[in-house]
C-alpha positions as CSV (number, residue, x, y, z in Angstrom):
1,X,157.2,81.2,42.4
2,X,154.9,80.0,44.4
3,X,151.6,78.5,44.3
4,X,148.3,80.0,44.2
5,X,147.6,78.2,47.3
6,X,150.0,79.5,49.4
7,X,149.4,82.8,48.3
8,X,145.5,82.3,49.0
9,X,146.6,80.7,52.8
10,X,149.1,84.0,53.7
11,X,146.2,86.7,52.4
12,X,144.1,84.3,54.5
13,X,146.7,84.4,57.8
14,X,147.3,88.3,57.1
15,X,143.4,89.1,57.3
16,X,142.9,87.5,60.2
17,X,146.0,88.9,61.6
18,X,144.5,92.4,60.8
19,X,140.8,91.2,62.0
20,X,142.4,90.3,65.8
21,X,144.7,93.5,65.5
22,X,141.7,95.5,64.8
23,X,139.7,94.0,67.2
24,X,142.0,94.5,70.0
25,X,142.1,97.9,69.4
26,X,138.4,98.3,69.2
27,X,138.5,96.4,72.9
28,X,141.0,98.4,73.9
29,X,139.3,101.5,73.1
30,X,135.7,101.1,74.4
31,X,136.9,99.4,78.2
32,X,137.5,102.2,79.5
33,X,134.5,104.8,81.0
34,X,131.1,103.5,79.9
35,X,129.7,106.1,77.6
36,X,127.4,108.8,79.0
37,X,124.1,107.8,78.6
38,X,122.6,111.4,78.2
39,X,124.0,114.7,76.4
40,X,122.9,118.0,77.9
41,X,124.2,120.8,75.7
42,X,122.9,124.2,77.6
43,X,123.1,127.4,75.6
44,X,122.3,130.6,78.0
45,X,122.1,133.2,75.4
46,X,123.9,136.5,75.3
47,X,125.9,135.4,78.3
48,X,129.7,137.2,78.0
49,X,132.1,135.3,80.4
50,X,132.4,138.1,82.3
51,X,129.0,137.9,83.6
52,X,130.3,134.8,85.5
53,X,133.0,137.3,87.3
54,X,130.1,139.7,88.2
55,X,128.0,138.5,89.8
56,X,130.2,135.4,91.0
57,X,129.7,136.4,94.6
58,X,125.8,136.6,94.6
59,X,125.6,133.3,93.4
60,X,124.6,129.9,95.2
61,X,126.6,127.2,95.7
62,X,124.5,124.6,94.0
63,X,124.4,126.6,90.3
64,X,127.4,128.1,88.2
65,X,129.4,127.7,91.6
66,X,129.1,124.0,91.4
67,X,129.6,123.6,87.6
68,X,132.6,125.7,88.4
69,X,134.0,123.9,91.1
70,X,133.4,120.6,89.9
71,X,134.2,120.7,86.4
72,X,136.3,122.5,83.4
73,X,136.2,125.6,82.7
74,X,137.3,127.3,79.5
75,X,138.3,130.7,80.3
76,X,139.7,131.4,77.0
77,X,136.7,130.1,75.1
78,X,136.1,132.1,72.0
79,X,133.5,132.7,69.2
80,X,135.9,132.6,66.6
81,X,134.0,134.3,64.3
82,X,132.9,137.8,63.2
83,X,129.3,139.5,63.7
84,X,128.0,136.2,65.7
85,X,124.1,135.9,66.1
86,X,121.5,133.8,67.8
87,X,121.2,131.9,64.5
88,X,125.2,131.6,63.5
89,X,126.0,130.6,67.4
90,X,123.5,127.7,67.5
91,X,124.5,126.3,64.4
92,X,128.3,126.8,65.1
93,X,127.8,125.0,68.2
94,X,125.5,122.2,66.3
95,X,128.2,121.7,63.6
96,X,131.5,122.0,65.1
97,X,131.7,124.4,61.8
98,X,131.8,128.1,61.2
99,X,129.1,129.9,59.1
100,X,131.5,129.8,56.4
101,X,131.2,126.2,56.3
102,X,128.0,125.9,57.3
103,X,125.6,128.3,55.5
104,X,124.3,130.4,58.7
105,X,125.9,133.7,58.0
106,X,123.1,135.6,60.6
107,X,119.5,135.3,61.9
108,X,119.2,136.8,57.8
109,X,121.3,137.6,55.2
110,X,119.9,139.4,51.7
111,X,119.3,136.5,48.9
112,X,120.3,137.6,45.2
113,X,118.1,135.2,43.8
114,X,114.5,136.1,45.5
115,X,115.9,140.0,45.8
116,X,115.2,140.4,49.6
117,X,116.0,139.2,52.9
118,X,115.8,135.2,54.0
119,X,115.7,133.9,57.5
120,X,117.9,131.4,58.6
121,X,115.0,129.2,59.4
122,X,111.6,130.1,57.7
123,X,110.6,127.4,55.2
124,X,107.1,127.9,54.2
125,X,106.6,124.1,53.2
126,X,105.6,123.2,57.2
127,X,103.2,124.9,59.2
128,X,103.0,124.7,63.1
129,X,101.8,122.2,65.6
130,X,100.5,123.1,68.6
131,X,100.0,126.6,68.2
132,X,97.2,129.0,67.1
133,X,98.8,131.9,65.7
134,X,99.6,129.6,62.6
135,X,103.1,130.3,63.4
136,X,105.6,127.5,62.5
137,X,107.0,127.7,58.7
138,X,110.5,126.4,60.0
139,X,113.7,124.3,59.0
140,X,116.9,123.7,59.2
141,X,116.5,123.8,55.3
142,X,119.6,126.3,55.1
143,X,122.1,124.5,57.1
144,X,124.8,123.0,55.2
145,X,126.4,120.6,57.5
146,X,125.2,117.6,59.6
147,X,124.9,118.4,63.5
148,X,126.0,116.6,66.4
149,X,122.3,115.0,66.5
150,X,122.5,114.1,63.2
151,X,125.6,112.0,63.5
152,X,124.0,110.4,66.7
153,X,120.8,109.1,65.1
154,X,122.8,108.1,61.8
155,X,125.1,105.7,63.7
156,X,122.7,104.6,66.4
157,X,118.8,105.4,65.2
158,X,117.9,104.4,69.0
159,X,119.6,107.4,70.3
160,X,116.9,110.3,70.9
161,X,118.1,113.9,70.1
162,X,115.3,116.8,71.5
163,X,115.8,120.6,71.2
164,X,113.7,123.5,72.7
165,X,114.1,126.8,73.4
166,X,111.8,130.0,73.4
167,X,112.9,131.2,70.0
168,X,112.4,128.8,67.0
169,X,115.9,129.4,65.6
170,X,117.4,128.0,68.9
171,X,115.8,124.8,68.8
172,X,115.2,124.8,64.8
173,X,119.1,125.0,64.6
174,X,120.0,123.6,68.0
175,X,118.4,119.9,66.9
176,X,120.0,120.1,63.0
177,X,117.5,118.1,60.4
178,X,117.5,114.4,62.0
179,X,116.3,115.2,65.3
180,X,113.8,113.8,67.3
181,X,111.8,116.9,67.8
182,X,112.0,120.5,68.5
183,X,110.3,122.7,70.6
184,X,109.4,126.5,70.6
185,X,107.2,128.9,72.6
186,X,104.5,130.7,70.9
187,X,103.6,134.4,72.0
188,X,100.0,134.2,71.9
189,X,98.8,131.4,74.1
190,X,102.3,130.3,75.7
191,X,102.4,127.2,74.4
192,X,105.3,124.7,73.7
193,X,104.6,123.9,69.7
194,X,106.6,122.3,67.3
195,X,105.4,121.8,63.2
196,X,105.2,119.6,60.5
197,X,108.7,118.8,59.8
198,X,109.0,117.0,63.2
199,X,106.2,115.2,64.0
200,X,102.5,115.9,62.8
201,X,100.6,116.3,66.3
202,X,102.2,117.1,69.9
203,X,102.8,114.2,72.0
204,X,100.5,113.8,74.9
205,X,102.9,114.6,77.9
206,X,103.5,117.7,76.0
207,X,99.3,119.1,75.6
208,X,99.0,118.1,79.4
209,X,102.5,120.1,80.0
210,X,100.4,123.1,78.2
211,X,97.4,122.6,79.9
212,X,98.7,122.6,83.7
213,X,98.5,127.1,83.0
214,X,102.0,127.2,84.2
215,X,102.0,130.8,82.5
216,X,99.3,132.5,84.4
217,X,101.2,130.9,87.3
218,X,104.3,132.9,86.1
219,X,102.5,136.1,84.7
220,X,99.6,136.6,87.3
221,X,102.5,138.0,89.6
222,X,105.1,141.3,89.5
223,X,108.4,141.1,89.0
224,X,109.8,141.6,91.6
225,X,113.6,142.1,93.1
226,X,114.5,138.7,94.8
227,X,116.9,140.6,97.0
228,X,117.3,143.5,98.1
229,X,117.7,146.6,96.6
230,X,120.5,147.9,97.7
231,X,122.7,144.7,97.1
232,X,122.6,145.3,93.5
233,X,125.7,146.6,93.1
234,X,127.2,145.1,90.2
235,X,124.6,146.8,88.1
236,X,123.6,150.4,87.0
237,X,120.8,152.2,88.5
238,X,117.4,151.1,88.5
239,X,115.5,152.9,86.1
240,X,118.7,153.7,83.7
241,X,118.5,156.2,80.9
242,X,119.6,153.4,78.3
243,X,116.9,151.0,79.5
244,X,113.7,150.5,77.1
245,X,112.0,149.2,79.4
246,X,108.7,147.7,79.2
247,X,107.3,150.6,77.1
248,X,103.6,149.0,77.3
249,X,103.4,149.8,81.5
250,X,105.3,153.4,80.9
251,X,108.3,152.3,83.7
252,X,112.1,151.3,83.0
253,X,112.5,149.8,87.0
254,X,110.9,147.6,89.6
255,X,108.2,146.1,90.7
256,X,106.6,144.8,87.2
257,X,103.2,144.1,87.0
258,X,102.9,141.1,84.4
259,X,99.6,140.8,84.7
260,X,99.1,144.4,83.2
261,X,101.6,143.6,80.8
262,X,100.3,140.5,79.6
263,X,96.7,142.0,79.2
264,X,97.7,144.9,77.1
265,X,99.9,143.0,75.1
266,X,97.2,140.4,74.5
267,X,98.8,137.3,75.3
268,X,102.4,135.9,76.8
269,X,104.8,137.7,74.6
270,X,106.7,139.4,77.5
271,X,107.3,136.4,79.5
272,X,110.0,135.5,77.1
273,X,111.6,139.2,78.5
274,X,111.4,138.1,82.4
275,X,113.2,135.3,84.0
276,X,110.5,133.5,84.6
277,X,111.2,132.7,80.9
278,X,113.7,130.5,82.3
279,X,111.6,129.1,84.4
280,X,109.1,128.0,82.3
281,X,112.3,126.7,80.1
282,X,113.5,124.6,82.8
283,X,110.4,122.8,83.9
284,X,109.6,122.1,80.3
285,X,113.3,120.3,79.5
286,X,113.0,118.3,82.5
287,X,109.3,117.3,81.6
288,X,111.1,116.4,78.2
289,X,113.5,114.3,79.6
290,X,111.2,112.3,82.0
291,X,108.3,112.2,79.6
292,X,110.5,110.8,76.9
293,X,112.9,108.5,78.9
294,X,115.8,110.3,77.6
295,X,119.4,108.5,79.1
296,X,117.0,105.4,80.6
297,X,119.2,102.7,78.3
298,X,122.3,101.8,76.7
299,X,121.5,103.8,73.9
300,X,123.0,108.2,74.5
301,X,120.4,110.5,73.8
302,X,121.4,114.6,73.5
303,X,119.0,117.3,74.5
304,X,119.8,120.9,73.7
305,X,118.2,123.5,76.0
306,X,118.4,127.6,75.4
307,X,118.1,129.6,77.6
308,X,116.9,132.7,76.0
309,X,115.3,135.2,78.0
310,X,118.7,136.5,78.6
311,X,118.9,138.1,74.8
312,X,115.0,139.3,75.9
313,X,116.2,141.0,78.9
314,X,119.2,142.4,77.1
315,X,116.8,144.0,74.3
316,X,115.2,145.6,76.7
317,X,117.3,146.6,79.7
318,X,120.6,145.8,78.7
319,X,123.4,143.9,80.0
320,X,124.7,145.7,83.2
321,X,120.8,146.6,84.1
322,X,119.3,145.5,87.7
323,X,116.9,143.3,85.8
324,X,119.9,141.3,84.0
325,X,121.5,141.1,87.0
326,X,118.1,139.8,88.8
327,X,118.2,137.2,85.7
328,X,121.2,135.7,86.3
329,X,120.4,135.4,90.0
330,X,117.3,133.2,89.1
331,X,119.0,131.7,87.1
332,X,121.6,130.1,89.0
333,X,118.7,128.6,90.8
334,X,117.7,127.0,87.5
335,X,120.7,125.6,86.6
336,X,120.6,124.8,90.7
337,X,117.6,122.8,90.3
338,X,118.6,121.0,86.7
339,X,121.8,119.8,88.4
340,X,120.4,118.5,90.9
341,X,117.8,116.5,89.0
342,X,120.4,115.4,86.9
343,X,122.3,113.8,89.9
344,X,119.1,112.4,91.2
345,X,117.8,110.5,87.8
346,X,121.6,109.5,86.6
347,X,125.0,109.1,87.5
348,X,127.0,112.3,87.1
349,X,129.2,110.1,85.6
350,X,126.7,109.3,83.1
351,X,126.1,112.3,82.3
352,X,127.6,115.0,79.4
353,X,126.6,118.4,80.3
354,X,128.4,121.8,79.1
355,X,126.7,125.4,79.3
356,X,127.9,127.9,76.8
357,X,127.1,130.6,75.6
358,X,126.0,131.6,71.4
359,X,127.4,135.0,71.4
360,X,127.9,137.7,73.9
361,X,126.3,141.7,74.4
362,X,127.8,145.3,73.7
363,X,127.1,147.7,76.2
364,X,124.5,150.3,75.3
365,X,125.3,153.6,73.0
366,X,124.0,155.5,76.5
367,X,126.2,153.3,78.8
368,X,129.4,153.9,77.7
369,X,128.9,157.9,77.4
370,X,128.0,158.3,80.9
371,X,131.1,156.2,81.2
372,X,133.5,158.4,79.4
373,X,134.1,155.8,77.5
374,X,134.1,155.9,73.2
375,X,130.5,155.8,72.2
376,X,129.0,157.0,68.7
377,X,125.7,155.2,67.2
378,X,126.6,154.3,62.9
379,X,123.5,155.0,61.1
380,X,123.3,152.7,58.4
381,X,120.2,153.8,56.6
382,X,121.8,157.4,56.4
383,X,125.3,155.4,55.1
384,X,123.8,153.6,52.1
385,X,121.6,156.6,51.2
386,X,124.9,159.0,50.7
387,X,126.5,155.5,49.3
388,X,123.7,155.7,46.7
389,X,124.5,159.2,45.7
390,X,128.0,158.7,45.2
391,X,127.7,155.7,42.8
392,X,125.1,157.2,41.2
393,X,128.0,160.3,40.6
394,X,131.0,157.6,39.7
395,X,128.4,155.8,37.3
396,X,125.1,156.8,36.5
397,X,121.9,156.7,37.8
398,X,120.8,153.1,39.0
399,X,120.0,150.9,41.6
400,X,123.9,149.4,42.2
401,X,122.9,148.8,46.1
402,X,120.5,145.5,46.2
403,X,120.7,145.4,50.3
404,X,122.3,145.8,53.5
405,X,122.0,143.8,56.1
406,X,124.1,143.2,59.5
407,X,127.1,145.1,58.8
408,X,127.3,144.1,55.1
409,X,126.8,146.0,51.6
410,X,125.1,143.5,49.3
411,X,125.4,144.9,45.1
412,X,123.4,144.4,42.5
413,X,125.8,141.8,40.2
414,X,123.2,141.6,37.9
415,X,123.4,145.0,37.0
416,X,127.1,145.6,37.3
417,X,127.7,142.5,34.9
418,X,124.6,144.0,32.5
419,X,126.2,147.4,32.4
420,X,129.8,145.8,31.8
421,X,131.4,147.2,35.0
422,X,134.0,145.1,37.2
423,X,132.1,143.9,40.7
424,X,136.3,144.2,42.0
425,X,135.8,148.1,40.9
426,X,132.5,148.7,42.9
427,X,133.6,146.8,46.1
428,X,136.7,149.1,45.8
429,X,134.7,152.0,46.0
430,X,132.4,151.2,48.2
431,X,134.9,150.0,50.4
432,X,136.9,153.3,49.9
433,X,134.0,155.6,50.4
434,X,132.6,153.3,53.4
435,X,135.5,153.5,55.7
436,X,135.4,157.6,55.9
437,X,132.3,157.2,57.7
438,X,131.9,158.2,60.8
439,X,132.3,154.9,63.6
440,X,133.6,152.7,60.0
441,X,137.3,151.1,61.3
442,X,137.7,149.2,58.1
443,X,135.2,148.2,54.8
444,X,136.6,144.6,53.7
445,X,136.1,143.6,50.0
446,X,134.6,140.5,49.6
447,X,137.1,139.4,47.0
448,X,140.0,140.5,49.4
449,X,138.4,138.0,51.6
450,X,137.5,134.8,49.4
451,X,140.9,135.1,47.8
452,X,143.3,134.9,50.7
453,X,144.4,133.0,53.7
454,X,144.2,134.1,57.4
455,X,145.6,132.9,60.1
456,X,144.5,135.2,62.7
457,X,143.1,138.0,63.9
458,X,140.2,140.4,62.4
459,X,141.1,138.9,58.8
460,X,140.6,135.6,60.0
461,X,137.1,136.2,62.0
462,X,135.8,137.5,59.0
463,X,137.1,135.0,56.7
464,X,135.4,132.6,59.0
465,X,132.1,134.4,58.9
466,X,132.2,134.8,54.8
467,X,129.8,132.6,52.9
468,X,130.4,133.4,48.8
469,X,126.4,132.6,48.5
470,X,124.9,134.4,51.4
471,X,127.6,137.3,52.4
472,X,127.5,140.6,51.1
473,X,130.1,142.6,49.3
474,X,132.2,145.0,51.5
475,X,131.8,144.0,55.3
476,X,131.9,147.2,57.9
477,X,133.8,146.6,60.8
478,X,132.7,149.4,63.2
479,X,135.2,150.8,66.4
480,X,134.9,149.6,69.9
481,X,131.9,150.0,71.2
482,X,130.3,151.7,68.5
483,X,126.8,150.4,68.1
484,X,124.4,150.6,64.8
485,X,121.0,152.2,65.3
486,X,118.8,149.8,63.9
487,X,121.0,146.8,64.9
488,X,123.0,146.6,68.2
489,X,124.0,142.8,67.7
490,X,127.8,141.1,66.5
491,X,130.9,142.7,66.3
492,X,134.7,141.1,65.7
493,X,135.4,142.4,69.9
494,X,135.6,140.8,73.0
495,X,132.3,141.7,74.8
496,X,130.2,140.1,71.5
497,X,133.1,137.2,71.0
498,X,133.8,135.9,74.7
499,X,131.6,133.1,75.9
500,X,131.7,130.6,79.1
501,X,132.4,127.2,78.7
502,X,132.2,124.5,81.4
503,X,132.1,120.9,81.2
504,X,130.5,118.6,84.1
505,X,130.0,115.2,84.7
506,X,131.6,112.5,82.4
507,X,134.2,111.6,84.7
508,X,135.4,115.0,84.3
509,X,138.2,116.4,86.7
510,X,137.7,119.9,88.0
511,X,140.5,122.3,86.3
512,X,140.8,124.9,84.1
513,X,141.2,125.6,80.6
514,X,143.7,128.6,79.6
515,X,144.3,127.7,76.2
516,X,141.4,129.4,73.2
517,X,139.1,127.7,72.5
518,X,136.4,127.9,69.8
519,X,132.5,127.3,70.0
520,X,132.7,125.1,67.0
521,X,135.0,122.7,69.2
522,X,132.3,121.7,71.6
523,X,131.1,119.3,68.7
524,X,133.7,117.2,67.5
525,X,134.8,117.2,71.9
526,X,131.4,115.3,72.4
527,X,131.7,113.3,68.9
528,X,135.0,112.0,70.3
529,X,133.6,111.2,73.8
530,X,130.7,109.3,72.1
531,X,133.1,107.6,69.8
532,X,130.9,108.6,67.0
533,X,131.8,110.6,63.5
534,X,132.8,113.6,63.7
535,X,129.7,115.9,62.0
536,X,130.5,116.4,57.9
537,X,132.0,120.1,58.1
538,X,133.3,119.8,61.1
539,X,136.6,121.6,61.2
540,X,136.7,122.1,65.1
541,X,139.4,120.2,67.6
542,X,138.6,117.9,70.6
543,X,139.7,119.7,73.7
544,X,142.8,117.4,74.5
545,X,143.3,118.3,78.3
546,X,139.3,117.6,78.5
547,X,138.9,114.0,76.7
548,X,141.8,112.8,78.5
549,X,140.1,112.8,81.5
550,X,143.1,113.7,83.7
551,X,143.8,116.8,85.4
552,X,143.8,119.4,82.4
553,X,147.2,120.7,81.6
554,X,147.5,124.4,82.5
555,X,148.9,126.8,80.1
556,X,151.3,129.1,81.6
């Protein structure tokens, strides 16, 4: 036997065998490609990938053209998830989760506990900076799982992480809970404001960004076509029969006069509907990242910029309207123009950017009948008032409906357990009764879908969508193309679930991506390129063909 000794001396040896062994590795891993000193995560909202195809001709060569030909492009790149929302997508794409793991089930979701509807981001305990409407009770307070930013600041609290966008839920969700600082437009006086969970007063470069009356610059004009007319011809007619329009100047088609607009409206809500949203987007991002020395030493910093008056435009016009079509055109000289400074204030090679998408757009009701093509509007008021009569008929009399919200019946438990009825037996019912409506493909029980596994498809969509706290009790799946009244947003289908995804800079080779790919994998692909945890719920994949910075692998 031998000695405590020499036992103590080979424990010793081993350790220090293991310390070089690790250490070697370590070396070996971090001398390759110096780590990019500055993550740009761009989010153009509502954009389907086929918008990219559409209009791919009337694009420059300095925009989408060069992210295109110089980087990767997913072409498969999926949602991955059912109903997706401006909420769910930014928070999937924050997480590398899906709102099952997460929390986000939608922009709101019906809470059993307070008996009505809860945003994904309201959180009355912070009020707004910046702004005068008082406007600013927001949080990430319902997010379950750590973000990419979070992860960043928890292993390197030097790293800077800054979100902004002109709705609060894309930079609220977009910059997670450990974030630098988050920045959202208000209606009334245009400004970039933040609130109270961030910081307590605006930083200077950001009152002298709002004082330089950029938005009188942008709304003291008309919209106007930046081409001509008659080149629009990946669009509908001007003036379409499914356009809103801007119902405050009585017109659906151009010229817009936003100076009208803006007066009757009483302050800037309607930039956010004009590309000049964009604009005004842009210029503040790249004030962000000069004013606050984003990428400027060893230490990576991430700023996540939406791009939102795409979803505007889409409310209003739709998504094969002259005035989306206008958008993306101005657009492409955004992205131009942010590229460019990019290449100017960095290395590319120091530089992470990927554009994406949070969810895509259906086609209007309108649209698709002039189209021939199936088209029926689901009415779900009128559904959960007949749904109300027929439990009341099965049971008795009684409120068994506590809400319904995007595509989801939510019960009353409390008075199914009170009564001593089976909530299985109700979501049966409901589900049964549901799916003769009119539009309805299938009513999923919420039981059906917490107690099994999916591996693909509809099923698994949903699954990945179902939160036991926050989703409701039978979920609707409506048919292709079939739009609600009072809700035209998510569906399980391609035109809502199709996104672009391209990745530039980073030492990235230009090539293409075939294989799917999910938005919840654009986290744990930058966490692995940063060599940083992944984030907590994370159950997303690195895109192999992308980190190994060779020519990506085509799928056949």
């Amino acid at each position: 036997m031998m000695d405590n000794n020499r036992i103590a001396g080979r424990i010793s040896l081993i350790t220090i065998l293991l310390m070089v062994l690790i250490a070697t590795r370590v070396s070996a891993f971090n001398t390759g490609q110096e780590k990019p000193r500055l993550v740009v995560r761009v989010v153009v909202e509502q954009m389907r990938y086929e918008m990219l195809l559409r209009y791919w001709d009337r694009f420059g060569d300095d925009g989408f053209k060069k992210l295109v030909d110089e980087g990767v492009v997913c072409r498969n790149a999926k949602i991955g998830y059912a109903y997706p929302q401006r909420s769910s997508g930014f928070a999937t794409i924050a997480t590398g989760s899906f709102p099952s793991m997460h929390g986000v089930v939608s922009d709101q979701w019906y809470d059993r506990l307070s008996s009505g509807l809860t945003s994904a981001i309201e959180h009355t305990g912070y009020h707004g900076v910046g702004g005068e409407s008082g406007n600013g009770r927001y949080a990430p307070h319902h997010l379950m799982a750590s973000t990419t930013g979070d992860e960043m600041k928890l292993m390197n609290r030097h790293s800077k992480v800054y979100s902004l966008g002109l709705h609060p839920a894309s930079a609220v969700l977009g910059a997670g809970k450990m974030s630098d600082g988050a920045f959202w437009f208000e209606d009334e006086t245009a400004n970039w404001m933040t609130n109270t969970f961030y910081m307590d007063s605006l930083p200077r470069w950001v009152r002298d960004f709002n004082g330089k009356d950029l938005e009188n610059l942008y709304m003291d004009r008309k919209w106007e076509l930046s081409h001509p007319e008659d080149t629009y011809t990946a669009s509908t007619a001007d003036d379409h029969e499914s356009e809103e329009g801007f119902m405050l100047l009585y017109r659906h088609q151009f010229p817009y006069n936003l100076k009208t607009l803006r007066r009757k409206a009483h302050g800037y809500k309607y930039l956010k509907h004009t590309p000049f949203g964009n604009t005004y987007t842009k210029d503040f991002a790249l004030a962000l990242i000069t004013n606050e020395k984003l990428g400027e030493d060893k230490h990576t910093d991430l700023i996540n910029i939406a791009f939102s008056a795409s979803a505007y435009v889409n409310q209003l016009f739709g998504p094969r309207s002259v005035e989306m079509e206008d958008l993306y055109l101005r657009l492409d000289r955004q992205i131009a123009h942010l590229l460019s400074f990019l290449e100017e204030n960095f290395s590319r090679d120091r530089v992470l950017f990927v554009l994406t998408s949070d969810r895509g757009a259906a086609d209007t009701y309108r649209f698709r009948k002039e189209k021939g093509i199936s088209a029926k509007e689901f009415n779900p008021g009128q559904g959960m008032t007949l749904l109300r009569s027929y439990l009341n008929v099965v049971y008795e009399p009684d409120q068994w409906i506590s809400g319904y919200s995007h595509r989801q019946v939510y019960l009353n438990h409390s008075l199914i357990d009170q009564k001593g009825y089976d909530i299985g037996d109700f979501q049966e019912k409901v589900s049964r009764f549901m799916v003769k409506k009119s539009g309805v493909s299938y009513a999923l029980k919420a039981n059906a879908i917490q107690n099994s596994s999916y591996s693909q498809g509809m099923m698994e969509m949903i699954q990945n969508s179902f939160h036991p706290a926050r989703s409701g009790d039978v979920f609707l799946v409506l048919e292709p193309g079939i739009t609600e009244k009072t809700d035209h947003s998510g569906s399980i289908y391609s035109y809502d679930t199709h996104v672009p995804m391209i990745w530039w800079g980073n030492g990235f080779p230009q090539g293409t991506i075939n294989d799917e790919i999910h938005l919840r994998d654009i986290a744990p692909t930058i966490s692995y390129l940063l060599d940083i945890p992944y984030t907590d719920a994370s159950f997303g994949k690195p895109i192999i063909p992308l980190i190994e910075k060779e020519k990506p692998t085509f799928s056949k």
